[in-house]
C-alpha positions as CSV (number, residue, x, y, z in Angstrom):
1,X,2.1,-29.3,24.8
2,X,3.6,-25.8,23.2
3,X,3.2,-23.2,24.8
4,X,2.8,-19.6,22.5
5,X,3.8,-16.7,24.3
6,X,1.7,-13.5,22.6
7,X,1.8,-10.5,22.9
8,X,-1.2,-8.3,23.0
9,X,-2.6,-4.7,22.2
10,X,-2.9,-3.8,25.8
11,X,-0.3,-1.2,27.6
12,X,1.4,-3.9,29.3
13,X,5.1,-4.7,29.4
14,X,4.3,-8.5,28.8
15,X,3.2,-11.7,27.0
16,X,0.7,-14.0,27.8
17,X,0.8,-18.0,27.4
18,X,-1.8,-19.6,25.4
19,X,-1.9,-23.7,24.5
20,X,-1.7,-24.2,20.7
21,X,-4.4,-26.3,19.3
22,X,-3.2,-30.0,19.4
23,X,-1.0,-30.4,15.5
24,X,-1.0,-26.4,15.3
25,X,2.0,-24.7,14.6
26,X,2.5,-21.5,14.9
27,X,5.6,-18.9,14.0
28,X,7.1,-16.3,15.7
29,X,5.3,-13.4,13.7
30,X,2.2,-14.9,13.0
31,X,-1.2,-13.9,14.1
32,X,-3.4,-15.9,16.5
33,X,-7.1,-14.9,17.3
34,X,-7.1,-15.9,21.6
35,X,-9.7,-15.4,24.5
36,X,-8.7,-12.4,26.7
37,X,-11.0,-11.4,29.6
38,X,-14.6,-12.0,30.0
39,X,-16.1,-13.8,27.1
40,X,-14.3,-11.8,24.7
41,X,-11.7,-12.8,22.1
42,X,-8.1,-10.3,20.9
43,X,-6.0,-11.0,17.8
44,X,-2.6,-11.5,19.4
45,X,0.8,-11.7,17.6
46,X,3.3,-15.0,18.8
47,X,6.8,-13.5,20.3
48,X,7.9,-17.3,20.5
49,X,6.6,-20.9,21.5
50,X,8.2,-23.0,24.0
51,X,7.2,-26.4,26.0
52,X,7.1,-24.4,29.5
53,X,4.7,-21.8,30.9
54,X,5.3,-19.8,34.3
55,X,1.4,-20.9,35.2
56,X,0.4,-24.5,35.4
57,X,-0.5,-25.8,31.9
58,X,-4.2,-26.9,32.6
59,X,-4.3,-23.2,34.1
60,X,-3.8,-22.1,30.2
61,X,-6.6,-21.0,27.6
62,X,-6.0,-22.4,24.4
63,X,-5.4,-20.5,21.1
64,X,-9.0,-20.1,19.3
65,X,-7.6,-19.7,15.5
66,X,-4.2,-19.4,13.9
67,X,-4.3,-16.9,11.2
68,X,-1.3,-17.1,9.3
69,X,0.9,-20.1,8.0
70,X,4.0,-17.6,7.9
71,X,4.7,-14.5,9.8
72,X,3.2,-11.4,8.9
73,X,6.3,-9.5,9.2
74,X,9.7,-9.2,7.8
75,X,12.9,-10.4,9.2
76,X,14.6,-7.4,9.4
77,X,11.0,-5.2,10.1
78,X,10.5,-7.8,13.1
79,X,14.1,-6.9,14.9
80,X,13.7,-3.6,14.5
81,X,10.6,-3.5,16.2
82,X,11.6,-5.9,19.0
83,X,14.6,-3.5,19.4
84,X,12.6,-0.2,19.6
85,X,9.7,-2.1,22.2
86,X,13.1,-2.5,24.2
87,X,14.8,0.4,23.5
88,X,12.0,2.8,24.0
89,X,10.7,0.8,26.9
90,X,7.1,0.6,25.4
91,X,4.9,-2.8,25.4
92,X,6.0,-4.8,22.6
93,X,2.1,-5.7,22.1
94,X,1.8,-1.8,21.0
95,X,4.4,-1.6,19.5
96,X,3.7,-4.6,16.9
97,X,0.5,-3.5,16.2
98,X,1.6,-0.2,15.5
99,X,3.5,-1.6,12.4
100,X,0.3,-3.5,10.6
101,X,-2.6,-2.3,8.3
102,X,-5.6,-1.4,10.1
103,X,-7.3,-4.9,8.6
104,X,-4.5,-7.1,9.6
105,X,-4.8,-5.8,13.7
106,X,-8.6,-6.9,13.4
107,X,-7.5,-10.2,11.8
108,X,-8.4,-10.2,8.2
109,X,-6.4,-12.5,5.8
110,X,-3.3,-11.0,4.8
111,X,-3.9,-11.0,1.2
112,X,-5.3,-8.7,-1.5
113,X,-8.6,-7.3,-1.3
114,X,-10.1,-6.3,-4.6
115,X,-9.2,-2.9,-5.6
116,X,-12.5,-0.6,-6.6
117,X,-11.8,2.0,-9.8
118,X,-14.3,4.4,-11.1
119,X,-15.1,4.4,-14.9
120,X,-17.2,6.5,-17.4
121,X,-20.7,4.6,-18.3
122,X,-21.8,4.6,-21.5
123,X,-23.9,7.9,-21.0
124,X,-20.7,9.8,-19.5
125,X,-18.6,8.6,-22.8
126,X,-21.6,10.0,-24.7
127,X,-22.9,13.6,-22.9
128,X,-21.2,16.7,-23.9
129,X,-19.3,17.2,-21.1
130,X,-20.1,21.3,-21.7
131,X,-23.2,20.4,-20.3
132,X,-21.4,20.8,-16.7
133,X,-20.2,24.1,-17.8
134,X,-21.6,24.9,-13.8
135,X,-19.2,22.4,-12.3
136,X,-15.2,23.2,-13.7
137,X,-14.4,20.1,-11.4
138,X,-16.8,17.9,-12.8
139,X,-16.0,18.5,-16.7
140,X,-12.4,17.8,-15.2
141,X,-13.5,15.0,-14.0
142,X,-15.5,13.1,-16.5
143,X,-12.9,14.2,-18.9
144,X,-10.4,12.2,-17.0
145,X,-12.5,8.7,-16.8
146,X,-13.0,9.1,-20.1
147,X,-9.3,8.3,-20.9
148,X,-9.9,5.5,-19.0
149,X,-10.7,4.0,-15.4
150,X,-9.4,5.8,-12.2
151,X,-8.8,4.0,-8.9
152,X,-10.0,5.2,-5.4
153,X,-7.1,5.6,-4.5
154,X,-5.3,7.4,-6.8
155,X,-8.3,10.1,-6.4
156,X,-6.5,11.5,-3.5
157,X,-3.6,12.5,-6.0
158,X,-5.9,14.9,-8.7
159,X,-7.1,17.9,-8.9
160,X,-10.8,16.9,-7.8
161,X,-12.4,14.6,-5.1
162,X,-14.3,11.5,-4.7
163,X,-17.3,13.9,-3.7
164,X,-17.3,15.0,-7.2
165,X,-17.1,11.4,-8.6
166,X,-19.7,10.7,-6.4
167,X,-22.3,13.3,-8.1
168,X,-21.0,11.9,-11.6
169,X,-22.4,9.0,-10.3
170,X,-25.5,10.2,-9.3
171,X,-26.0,11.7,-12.7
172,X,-25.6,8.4,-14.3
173,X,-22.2,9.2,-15.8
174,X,-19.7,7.5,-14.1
175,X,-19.8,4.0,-12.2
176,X,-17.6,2.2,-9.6
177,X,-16.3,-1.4,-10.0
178,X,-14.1,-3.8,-8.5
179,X,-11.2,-6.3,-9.6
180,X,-8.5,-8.5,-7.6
181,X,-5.3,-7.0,-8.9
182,X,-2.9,-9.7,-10.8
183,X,0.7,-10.3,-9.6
184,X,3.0,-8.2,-12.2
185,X,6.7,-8.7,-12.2
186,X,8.2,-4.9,-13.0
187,X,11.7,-5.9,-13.4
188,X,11.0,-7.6,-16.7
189,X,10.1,-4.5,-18.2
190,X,11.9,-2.1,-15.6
191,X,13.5,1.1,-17.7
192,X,14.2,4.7,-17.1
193,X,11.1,6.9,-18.5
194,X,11.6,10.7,-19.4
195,X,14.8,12.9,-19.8
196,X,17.1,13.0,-17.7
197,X,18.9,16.2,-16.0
198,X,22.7,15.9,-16.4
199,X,24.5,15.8,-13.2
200,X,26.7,18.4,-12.2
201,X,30.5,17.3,-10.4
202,X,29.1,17.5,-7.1
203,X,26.0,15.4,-7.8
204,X,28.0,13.1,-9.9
205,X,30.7,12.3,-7.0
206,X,28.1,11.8,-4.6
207,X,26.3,9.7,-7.0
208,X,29.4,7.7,-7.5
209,X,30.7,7.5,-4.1
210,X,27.4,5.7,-2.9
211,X,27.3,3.5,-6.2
212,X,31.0,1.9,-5.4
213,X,29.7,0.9,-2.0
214,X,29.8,-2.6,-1.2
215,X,26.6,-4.7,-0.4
216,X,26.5,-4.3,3.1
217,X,24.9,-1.5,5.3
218,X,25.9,1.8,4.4
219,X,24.6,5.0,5.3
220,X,24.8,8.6,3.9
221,X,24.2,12.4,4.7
222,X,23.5,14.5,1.8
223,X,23.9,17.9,2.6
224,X,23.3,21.1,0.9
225,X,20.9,24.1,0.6
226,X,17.4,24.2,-1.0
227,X,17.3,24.0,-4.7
228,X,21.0,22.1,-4.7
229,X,19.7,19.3,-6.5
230,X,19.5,16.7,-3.8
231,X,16.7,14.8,-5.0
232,X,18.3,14.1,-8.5
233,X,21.2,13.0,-6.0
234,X,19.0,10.0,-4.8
235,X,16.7,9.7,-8.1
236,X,19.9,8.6,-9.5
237,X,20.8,6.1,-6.5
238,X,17.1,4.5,-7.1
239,X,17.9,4.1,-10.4
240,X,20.9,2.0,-9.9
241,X,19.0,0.5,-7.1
242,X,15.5,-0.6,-9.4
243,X,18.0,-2.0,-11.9
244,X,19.4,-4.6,-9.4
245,X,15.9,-5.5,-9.3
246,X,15.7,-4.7,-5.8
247,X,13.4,-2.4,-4.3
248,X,13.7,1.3,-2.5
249,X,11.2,3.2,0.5
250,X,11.2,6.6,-0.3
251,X,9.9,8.3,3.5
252,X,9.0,12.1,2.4
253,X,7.4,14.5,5.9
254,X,3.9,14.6,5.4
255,X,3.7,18.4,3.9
256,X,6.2,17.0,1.2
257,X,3.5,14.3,0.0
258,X,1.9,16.0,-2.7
259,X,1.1,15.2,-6.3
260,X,3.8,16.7,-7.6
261,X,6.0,14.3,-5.9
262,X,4.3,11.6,-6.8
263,X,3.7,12.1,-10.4
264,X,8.0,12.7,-10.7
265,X,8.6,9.3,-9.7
266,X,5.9,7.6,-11.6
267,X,7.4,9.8,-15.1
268,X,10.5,9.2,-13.6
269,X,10.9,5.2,-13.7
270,X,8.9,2.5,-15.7
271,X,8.1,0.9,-12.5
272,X,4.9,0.5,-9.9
273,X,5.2,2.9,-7.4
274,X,2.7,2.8,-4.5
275,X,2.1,5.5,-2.0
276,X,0.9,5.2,1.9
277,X,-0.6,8.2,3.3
278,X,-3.7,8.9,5.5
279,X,-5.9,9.6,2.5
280,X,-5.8,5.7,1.9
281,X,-8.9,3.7,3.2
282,X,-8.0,0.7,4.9
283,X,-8.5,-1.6,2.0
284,X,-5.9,0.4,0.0
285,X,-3.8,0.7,2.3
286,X,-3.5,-3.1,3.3
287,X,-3.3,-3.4,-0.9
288,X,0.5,-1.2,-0.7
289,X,1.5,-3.1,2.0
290,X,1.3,-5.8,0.6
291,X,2.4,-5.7,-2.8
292,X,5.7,-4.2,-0.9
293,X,5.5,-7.7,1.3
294,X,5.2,-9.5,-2.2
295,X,7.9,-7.6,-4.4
296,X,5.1,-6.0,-6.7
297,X,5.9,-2.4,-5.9
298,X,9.4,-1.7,-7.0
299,X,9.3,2.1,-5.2
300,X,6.8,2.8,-1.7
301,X,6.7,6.8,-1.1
302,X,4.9,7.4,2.3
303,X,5.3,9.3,5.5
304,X,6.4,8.3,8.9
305,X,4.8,4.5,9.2
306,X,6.1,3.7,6.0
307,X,9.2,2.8,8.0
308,X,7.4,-0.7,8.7
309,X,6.3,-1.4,5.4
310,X,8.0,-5.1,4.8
311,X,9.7,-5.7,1.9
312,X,10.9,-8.6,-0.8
313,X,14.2,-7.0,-1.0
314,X,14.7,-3.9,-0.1
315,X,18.1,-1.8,-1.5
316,X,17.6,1.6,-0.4
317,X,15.7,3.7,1.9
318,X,15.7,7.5,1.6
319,X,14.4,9.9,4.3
320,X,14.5,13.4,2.6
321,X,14.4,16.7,5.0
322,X,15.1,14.0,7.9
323,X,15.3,17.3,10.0
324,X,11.7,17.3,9.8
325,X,9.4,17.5,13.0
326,X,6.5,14.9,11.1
327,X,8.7,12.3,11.4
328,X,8.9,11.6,15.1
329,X,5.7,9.7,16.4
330,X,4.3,12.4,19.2
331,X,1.4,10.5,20.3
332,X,1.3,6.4,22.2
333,X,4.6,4.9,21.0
334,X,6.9,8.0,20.2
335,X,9.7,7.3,18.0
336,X,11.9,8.7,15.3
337,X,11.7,7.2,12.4
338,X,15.6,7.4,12.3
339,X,15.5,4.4,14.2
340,X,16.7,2.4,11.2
341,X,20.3,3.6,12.2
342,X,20.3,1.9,14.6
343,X,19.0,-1.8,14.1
344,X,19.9,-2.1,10.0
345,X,23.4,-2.6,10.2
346,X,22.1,-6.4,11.9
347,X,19.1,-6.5,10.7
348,X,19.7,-6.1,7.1
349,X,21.7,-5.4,3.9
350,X,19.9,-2.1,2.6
351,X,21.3,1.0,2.3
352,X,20.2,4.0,3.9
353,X,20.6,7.1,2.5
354,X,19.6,10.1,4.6
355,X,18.8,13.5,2.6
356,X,18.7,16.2,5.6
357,X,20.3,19.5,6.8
358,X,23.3,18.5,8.4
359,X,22.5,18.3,12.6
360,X,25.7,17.3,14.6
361,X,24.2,14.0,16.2
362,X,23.2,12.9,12.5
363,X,26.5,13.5,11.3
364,X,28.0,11.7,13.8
365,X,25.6,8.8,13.4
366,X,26.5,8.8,9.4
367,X,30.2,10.3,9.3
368,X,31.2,9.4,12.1
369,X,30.8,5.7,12.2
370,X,32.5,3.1,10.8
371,X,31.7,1.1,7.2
372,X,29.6,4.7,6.7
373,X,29.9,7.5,4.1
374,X,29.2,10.9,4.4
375,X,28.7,13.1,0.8
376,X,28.2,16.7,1.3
């Protein structure tokens, strides 16, 4: 019989061997729901299957449900983390959990939830919105839904809350609804909205330098002060990037995720851009993730975790002010989220371009390595 070795959310620097169902197959990557302990029951994540067990095979529980048909991760997202559990000597049960949506560790089906949006009744379309001359957030508000429907989570990104939606809605004015989300491809209609700021020779040769890379792994250090025009540095790269049709992770600290950034990117490029950050309910959350997984979202912005997001085909990922302190995990499993450094070279052909103050061991690890660049 096969034997699936899992490993589990428990701080324990193992796997434990399960029987698969008799005709069940089951992936490396895939989710399996198994008993653990008395009369209780853990999701669990397959490392591999084999025909052999260290414990007698009639000494072995049996798998209760397997989840998924396919892994749940990446290629490349799996060896990285299979790396770090070894590199940073932490149980690999942890450390795979650590990289899924909230819903998927509790074993919900890894596809899209429907998305809820808020919308303007008939009476909101029809008060005068002066009649909320007491509320300046409200009037903002309803004048906002009025140009059409807003969804939950885009909420987190304006200039007033979900509390104030909510006593829209009290007042009859405004309503929340759901819908399943449809699969869009972007790179049909994928083009460059807005102006755009002419480069200087500085931005243009570093622009350049990274464009006439080959395929492969290549990373880069983009130095310079404040205000040196960095980021229209790497908003170039994405645009070369997006029209490849391939996709880019944008990893900003968590101060640097405001609406402001977000709202330059999305008037920036014709393209979806999806955003992970702790304002996100779970529901949303597991939406981004997957519509990364699926090749839906052309650009992900998000903080730290966003380094597990799995993607379709991913060209790019930037990590501006990589000197930040938000980006090294300081709680459980500590990392740096400069890990991908390390393990992308083998694990996969995206480019990462780095977008920090110059510190020696970063230089090294860009500059000072071979098939690397360095553009400062």
């Amino acid at each position: 019989m096969s034997v699936a070795h899992v490993a589990l959310p428990v701080p324990l620097p193992r796997t434990f061997d399960y029987l698969l169902p008799e005709g069940g197959v089951a992936k490396a990557g895939c989710r399996v729901r198994v008993p653990f302990g008395k009369q209780q029951e853990r999701v669990g994540i397959v490392v591999s299957v084999s025909d052999h067990s260290e414990l007698p095979l009639d000494e072995l529980k049996s798998v209760i449900e397997i989840l998924d048909n396919e892994p749940i991760f990446s290629p490349s997202i799996w060896r990285l983390l299979l790396w770090a559990a070894d590199y940073y000597h932490h149980p690999l049960g942890d450390v795979l959990f650590h990289a899924l949506p909230v819903l998927l560790r509790q074993g919900k089906p890894a596809s899209n939830a429907p998305l809820w949006y808020w919308f303007a009744t008939e009476e909101g379309q029809a008060v005068d919105i002066n009649s909320l001359k007491r509320s300046a957030k409200q009037q903002q508000a309803l004048a906002a839904l009025r140009q059409g429907k807003i969804w939950r989570y885009q909420v987190a990104e304006l200039d007033f809350t979900d509390a104030t939606l909510q006593t829209l809605r009290r007042k009859g004015l405004c309503e929340l609804a759901s819908e399943t989300p449809a699969f869009t491809d972007w790179r049909e209609r994928y083009a460059v909205a807005g102006e755009r700021l002419r480069l200087n020779t500085e931005q243009a040769t570093a622009v350049g330098a990274i464009h006439s890379a080959s395929d492969g792994f290549s990373a880069w250090l983009l130095a310079g002060v404040t205000g040196s025009g960095k980021t229209e540095v790497y908003l170039s790269v994405l645009e070369n990037v997006l029209a490849q049709g391939k996709q880019a992770l944008v990893m900003v600290p968590e101060i640097g995720l405001t609406p402001q950034t977000i709202a330059r990117f999305r008037e920036r490029f014709n393209a979806p851009v999806e955003v992970l950050h702790s304002g996100l309910n779970d529901s949303e959350r597991l939406s981004a993730w997957l519509k990364a997984k699926n090749g839906e979202a052309a650009i992900v912005i998000g903080t730290r975790s966003s380094l597990f997001t799995p993607f379709k085909n991913l060209g790019v990922i930037v990590i501006d002010e990589e000197h930040d302190s938000s980006y090294k995990q300081q709680e459980g499993w500590r990392y740096h989220a400069a890990i991908w450094l390390c393990i992308a070279p083998i694990a996969s052909r995206s480019r990462l371009f780095s977008a920090p103050p110059p510190q020696p061991w970063k230089r090294y690890a860009t500059c000072g390595r071979k098939n690397t660049g360095c553009c400062v």
